[in-house]
C-alpha positions as CSV (number, residue, x, y, z in Angstrom):
1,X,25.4,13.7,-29.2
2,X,22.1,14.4,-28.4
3,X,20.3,17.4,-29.9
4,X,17.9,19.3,-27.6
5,X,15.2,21.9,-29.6
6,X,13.0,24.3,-27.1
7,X,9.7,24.3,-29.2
8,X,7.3,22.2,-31.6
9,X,8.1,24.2,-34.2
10,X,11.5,22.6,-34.6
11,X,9.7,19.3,-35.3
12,X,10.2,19.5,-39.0
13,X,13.9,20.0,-38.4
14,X,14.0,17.0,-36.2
15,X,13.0,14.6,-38.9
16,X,15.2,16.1,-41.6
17,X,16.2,12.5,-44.0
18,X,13.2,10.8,-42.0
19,X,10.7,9.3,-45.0
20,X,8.1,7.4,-42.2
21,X,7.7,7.8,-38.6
22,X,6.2,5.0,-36.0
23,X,4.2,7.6,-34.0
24,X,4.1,6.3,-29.9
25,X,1.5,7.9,-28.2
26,X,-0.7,7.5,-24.2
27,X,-3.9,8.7,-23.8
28,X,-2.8,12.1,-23.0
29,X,-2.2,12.6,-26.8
30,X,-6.1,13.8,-28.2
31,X,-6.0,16.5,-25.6
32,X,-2.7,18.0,-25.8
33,X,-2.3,21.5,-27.9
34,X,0.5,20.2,-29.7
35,X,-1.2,17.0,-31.6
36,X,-2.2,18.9,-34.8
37,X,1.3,20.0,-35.0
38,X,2.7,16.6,-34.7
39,X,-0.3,15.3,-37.5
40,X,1.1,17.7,-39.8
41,X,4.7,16.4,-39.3
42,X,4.8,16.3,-43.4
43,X,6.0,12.4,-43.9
44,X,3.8,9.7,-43.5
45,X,3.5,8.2,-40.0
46,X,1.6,5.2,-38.3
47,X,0.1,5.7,-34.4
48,X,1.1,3.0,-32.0
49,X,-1.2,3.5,-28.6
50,X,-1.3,-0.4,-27.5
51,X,0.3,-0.3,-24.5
52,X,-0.5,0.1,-20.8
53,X,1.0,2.6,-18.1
54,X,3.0,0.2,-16.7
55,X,4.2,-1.2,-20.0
56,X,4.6,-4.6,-20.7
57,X,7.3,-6.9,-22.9
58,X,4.1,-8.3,-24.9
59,X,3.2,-4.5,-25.6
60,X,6.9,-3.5,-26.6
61,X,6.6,-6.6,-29.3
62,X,3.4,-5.4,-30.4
63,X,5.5,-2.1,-31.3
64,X,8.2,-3.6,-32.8
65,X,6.0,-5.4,-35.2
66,X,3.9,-2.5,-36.3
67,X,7.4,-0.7,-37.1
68,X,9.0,-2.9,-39.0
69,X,5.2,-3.8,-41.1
70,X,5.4,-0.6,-41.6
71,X,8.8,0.3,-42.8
72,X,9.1,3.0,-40.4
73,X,12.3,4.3,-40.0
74,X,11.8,7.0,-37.3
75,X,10.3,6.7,-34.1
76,X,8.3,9.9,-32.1
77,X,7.9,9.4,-28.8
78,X,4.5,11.6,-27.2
79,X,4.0,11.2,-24.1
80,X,5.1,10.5,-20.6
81,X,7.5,7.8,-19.1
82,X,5.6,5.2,-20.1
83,X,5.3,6.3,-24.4
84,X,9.0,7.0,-23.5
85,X,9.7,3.6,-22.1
86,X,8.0,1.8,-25.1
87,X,9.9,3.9,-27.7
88,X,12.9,3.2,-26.6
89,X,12.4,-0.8,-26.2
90,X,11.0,-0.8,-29.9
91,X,14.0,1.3,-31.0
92,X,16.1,-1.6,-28.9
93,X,14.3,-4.3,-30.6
94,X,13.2,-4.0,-33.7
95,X,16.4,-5.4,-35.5
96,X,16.5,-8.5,-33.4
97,X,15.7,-12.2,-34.1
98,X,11.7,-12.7,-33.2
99,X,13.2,-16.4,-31.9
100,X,14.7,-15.6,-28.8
101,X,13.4,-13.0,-25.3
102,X,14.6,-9.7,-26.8
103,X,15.9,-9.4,-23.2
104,X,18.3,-11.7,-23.5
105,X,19.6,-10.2,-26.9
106,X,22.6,-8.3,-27.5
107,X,22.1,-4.7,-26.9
108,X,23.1,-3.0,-30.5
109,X,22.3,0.3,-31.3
110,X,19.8,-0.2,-34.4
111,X,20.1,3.5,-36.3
112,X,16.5,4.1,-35.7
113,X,16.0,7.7,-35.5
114,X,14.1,8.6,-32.0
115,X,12.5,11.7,-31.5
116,X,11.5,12.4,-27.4
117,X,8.7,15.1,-27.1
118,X,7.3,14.8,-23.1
119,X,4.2,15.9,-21.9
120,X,5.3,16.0,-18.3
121,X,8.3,18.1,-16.3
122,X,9.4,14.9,-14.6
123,X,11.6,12.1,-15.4
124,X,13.8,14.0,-17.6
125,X,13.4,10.6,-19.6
126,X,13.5,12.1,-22.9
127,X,17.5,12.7,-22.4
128,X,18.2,9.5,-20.4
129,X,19.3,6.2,-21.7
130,X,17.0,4.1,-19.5
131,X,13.3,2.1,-19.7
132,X,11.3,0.1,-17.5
133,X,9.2,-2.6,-18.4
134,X,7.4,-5.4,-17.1
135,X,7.9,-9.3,-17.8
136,X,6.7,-11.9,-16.1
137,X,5.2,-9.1,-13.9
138,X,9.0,-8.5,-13.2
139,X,10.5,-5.3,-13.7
140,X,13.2,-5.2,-16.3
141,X,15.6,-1.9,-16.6
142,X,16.7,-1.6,-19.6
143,X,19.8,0.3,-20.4
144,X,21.8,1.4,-23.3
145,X,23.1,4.5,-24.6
146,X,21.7,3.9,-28.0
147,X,18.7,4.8,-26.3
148,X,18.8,8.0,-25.5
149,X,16.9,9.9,-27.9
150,X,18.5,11.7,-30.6
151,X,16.8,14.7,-30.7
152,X,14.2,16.2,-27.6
153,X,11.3,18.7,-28.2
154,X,10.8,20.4,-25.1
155,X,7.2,21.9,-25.5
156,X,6.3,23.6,-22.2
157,X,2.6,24.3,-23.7
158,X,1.8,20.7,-22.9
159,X,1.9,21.2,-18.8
160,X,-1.0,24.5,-19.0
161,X,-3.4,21.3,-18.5
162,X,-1.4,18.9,-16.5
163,X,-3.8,17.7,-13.6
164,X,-2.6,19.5,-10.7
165,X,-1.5,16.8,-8.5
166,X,0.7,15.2,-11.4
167,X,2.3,18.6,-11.6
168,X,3.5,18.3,-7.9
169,X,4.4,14.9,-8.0
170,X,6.6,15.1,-11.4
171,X,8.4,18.4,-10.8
172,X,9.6,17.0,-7.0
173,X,10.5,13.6,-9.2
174,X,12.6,16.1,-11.1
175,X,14.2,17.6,-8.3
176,X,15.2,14.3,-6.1
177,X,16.7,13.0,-9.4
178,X,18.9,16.1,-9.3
179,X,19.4,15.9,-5.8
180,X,20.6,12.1,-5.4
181,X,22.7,12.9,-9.0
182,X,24.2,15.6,-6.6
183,X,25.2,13.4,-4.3
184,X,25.8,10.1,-5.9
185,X,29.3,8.4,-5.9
186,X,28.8,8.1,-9.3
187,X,29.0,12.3,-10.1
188,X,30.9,14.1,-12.0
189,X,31.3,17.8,-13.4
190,X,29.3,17.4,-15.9
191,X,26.7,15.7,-14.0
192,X,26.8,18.3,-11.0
193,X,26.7,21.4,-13.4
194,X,23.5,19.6,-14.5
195,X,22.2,18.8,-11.4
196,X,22.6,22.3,-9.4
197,X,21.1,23.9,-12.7
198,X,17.9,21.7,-12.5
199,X,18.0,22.2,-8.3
200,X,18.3,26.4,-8.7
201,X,15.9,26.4,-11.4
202,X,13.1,24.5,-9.7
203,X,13.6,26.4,-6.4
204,X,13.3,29.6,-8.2
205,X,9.6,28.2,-10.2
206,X,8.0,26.0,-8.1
207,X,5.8,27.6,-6.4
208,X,4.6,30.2,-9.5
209,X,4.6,26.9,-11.5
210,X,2.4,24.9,-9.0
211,X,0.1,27.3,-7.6
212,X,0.2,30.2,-11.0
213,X,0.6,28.0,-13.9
214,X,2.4,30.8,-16.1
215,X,4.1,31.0,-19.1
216,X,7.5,31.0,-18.0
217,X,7.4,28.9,-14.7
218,X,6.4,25.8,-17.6
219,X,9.2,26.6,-19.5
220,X,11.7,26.8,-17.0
221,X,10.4,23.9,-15.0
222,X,10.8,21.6,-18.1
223,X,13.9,22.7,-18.5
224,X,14.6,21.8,-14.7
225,X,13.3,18.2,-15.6
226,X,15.7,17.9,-19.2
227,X,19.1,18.8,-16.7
228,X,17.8,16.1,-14.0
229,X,17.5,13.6,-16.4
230,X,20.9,14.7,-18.3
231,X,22.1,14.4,-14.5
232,X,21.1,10.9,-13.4
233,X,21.7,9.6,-17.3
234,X,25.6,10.0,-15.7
235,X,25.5,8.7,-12.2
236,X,22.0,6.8,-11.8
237,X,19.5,7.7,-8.7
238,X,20.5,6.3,-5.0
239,X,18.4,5.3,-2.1
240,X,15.3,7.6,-2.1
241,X,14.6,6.1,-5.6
242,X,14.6,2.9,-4.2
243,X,12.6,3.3,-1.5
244,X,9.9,5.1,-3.0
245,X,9.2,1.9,-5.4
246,X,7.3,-0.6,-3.2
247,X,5.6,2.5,-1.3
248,X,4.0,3.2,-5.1
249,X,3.0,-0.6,-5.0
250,X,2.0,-0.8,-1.3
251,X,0.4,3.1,-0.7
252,X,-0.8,4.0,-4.2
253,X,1.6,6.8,-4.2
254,X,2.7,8.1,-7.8
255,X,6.8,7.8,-8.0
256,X,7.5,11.3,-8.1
257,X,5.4,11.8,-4.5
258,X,6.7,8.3,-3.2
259,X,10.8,9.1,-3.9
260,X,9.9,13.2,-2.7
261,X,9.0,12.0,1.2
262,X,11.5,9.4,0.9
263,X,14.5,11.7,0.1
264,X,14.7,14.5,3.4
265,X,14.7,11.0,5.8
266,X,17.4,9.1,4.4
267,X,19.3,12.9,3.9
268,X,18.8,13.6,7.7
269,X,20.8,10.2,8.3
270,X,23.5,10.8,5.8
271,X,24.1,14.4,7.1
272,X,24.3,12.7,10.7
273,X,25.8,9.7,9.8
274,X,28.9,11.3,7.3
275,X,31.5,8.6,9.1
276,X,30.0,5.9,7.3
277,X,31.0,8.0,3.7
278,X,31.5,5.2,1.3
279,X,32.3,7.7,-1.3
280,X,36.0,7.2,-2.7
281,X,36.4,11.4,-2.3
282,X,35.8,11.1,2.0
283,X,34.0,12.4,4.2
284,X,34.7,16.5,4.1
285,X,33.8,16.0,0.0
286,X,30.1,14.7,1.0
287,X,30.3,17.3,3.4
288,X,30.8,19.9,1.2
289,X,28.1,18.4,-1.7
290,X,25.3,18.4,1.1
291,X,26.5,22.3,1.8
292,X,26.3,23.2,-1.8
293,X,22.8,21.6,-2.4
294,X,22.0,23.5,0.5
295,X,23.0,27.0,-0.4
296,X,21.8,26.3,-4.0
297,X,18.4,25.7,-2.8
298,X,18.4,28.8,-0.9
299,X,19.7,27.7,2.6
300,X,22.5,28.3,5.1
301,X,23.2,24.3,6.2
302,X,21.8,21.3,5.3
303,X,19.5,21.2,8.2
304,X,18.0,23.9,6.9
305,X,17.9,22.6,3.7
306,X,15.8,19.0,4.8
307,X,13.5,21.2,6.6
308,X,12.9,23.6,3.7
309,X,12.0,20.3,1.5
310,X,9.8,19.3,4.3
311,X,7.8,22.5,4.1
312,X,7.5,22.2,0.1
313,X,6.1,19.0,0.9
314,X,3.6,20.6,3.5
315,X,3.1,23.1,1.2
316,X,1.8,21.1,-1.4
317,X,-0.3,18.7,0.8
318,X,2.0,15.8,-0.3
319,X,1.6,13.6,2.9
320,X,3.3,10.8,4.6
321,X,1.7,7.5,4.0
322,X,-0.3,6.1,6.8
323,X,0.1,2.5,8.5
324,X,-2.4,-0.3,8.9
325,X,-0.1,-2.9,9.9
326,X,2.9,-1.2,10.5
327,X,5.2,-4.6,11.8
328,X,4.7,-6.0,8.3
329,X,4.4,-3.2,6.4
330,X,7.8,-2.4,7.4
331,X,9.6,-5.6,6.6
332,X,8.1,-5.6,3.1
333,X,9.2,-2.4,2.7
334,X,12.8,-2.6,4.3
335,X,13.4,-6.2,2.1
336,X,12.2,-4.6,-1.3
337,X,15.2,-1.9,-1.3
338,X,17.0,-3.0,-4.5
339,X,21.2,-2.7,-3.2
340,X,22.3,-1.8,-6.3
341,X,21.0,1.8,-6.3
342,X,22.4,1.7,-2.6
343,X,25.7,1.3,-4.2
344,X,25.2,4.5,-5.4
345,X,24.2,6.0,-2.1
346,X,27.2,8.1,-0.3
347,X,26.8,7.0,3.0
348,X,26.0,3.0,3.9
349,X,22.5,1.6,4.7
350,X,22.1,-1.4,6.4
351,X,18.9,-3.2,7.2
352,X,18.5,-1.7,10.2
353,X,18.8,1.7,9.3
354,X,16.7,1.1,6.2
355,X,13.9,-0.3,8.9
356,X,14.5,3.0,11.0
357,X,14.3,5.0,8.1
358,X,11.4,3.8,6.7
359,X,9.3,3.8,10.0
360,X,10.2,7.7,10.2
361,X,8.5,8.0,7.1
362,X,5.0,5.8,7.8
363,X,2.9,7.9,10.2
């Protein structure tokens, strides 16, 4: 059970029985408020920065190494997705033979402590028990529930100086993960009390978060991000996730903006296309999910719900993605879908419709 403190001050709590930490860091870390608080942790620690945004196998080995040199028997994780995704691979790792790919290892859970402390209101990956990283310039999930953290320090101090456009793009990351948890076929109580927590929340903050940076919008906003990720730890993302991902590869566009102009065009063919419900609980259940996301985000309908994320979108100058070529633009795009977050998805997608779909998106 995972244990969730609001606050760097509980750090010292969190590492109760801990005698050395292995200290993951990205380059955020020198200019966050919190770093002298996490240098006086009181045990001895060792910083592990080696690793690139997109991080790599050879960078998660280099981790693993360092820890067990070290005789670390904690791990702190600083950072965004990326210091998330390597903490949790070493974590994965570290006990298994050096001899053979640690991706085609048995998963074990190792005992390593793992202490999550984000620096963005995003992913929600400090509660989650996935990572992403890159072999063979593949991309490998990794999942396990060994690696969700242990404990989570949400600190909302860190966003005052998050770079404005990050805060836009990871907050709407936040709220499509609790949208398609919503919605998935995959949901369940828990993961719907989660989700219409983190959808309420953020429709309440956003815009004092985004455009008046306060004290409280942070807070509330991470906390937004923490339920997401609790959400989609239970039923995965569906189809907006992946079809943001080769739109990040082909358009430049950050995740969190790439799955947030994805989501209201495949919603406005769901709420149209309901008959094609591949959701064991029918068609008037999805029905009645799309009508409480709706209400909870402060609408009458759905309609008015996809048009209300569409003026967020406006609002925060997050734009469509314009064409060069769009004929082969498109069928990169409409082959890249990965079907087994469309398993996920309520309603069917076939090629077609994920053609159609993605040339409503390209302007």
């Amino acid at each position: 059970m995972q244990t969730i403190y609001k606050g760097i001050s509980h750090l010292q709590k969190a590492l109760e029985g801990s005698k050395k930490a292995l200290l993951v860091v990205d380059s955020s870390f020198p200019f966050l408020s919190i770093k002298e608080n996490i240098e006086a942790m009181g045990i001895q620690y060792v910083t592990f920065d080696k690793f690139t945004p997109n991080p790599l196998y050879d960078d998660v080995c280099k981790g693993v190494d360092v820890l067990n040199k070290e005789n670390c028997d904690t791990i702190i994780a600083v950072g965004g997705g990326s210091a998330m995704d390597v903490a949790k691979c070493i974590k994965l790792y570290c006990k298994m033979s050096k001899d053979k790919l640690y991706l085609d290892q048995e998963y074990k859970d190792t005992g390593v402590k793992l202490i999550a402390i984000p620096t963005t209101a995003g992913t929600g990956s400090e509660s989650t028990r996935y990572a992403v990283i890159y072999y063979d310039n593949k991309k490998q999930s990794v999942t396990h529930d060994s690696i969700i953290p242990d404990v989570a320090i949400l600190e909302p101090e860190v966003l005052k100086t998050l770079p404005l456009y990050q805060k836009k793009c990871t907050m709407m990351d936040a709220l499509c993960q609790s949208i398609e948890s919503w919605w998935s076929v995959n949901s369940t109580d828990e993961s719907k009390t989660y989700s219409k927590k983190a959808v309420e929340t953020i429709m309440r903050w956003w815009r004092e978060y985004i455009f008046e940076n306060t004290d409280d919008s942070q807070k509330h906003i991470m906390e937004a991000a923490n339920y997401a990720g609790r959400a989609i730890c239970i039923t995965q993302t569906t189809a907006p996730h992946a079809f943001s991902y080769k739109m990040t590869s082909i358009y430049g566009l950050p995740h969190g903006h790439a799955v947030a102009i994805s989501l209201p065009e495949i919603w406005q063919y769901m709420l149209d296309n309901t008959n094609k419900c591949i959701d064991r609980r029918g068609k008037v259940y999805l029905e009645h999910i799309f009508h409480e996301i709706a209400t909870t985000m402060g609408t009458r309908n759905s309609a008015e719900a996809i048009s209300c994320f569409r003026d967020m979108l406006k609002e925060m100058s997050l734009s469509y993605p314009t064409s060069e070529d769009r004929k082969a633009e498109l069928n990169i795009l409409a082959t890249s879908v990965n079907p087994i977050r469309l398993r996920n998805n309520p309603v069917g997608l076939d090629t077609d419709t994920i053609l159609s779909i993605y040339d409503s998106i390209l302007i």
